[in-house]
Steps between C-alpha positions, in 0.01 A plus 500: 500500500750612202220605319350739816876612548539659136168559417546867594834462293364360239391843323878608534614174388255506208644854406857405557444206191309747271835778620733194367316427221514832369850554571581133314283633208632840491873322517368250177331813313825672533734207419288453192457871427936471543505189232321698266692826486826263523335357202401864265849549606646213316279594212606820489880392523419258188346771357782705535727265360314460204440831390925526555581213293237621227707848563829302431394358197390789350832653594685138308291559184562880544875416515489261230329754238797719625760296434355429115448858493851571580634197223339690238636799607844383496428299167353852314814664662720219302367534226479861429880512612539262198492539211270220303449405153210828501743767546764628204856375490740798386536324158140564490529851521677486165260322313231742650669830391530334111072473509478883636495748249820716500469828534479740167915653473552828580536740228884529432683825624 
């Protein structure tokens, strides 16, 4: 008696679970297609940070070559406003001026 009742119903009921089933499989498709950009996103982010850290320590060693750079600077600048055991004392000059040859005298007035 059921069965005579929705037998004309049954083609709408039949299309009504294939309508559902759809939707629940569009729904999963999309949830999934969701997970995997959520996922390329969280690559990308690690991605991101990685390429900024190798960025930062580029930027340390650059600062680091810097800083040596900048000791040698101040060590040449020491030293040339030094005098060191290279460069003539004034008693020097003396003993320099006694190894040049003098100069011929003028002829007397």
């Amino acid at each position: 008696m059921i069965g005579i009742i929705l037998a004309p119903l049954k083609k709408y009921l039949l299309m009504g679970a294939a309508a559902a089933a759809l939707l629940y499989g569009a729904y999963l498709y999309g949830h999934h297609v969701s997970e995997e950009e959520h996922a390329q996103k969280i690559k990308d982010l690690n991605l991101g940070i990685a390429i900024t850290a190798a960025g930062q320590a580029k930027l340390v060693e650059q600062q680091s070559r810097i800083d040596v750079l900048k000791k040698e600077l101040a060590d040449a600048r020491t030293k040339i406003s030094r005098p060191d055991d290279t460069c003539f004392e004034p008693d020097d000059v003396d003993g320099l001026l006694d190894i040049w040859p003098k100069p011929a005298a003028s002829p007397a007035r």
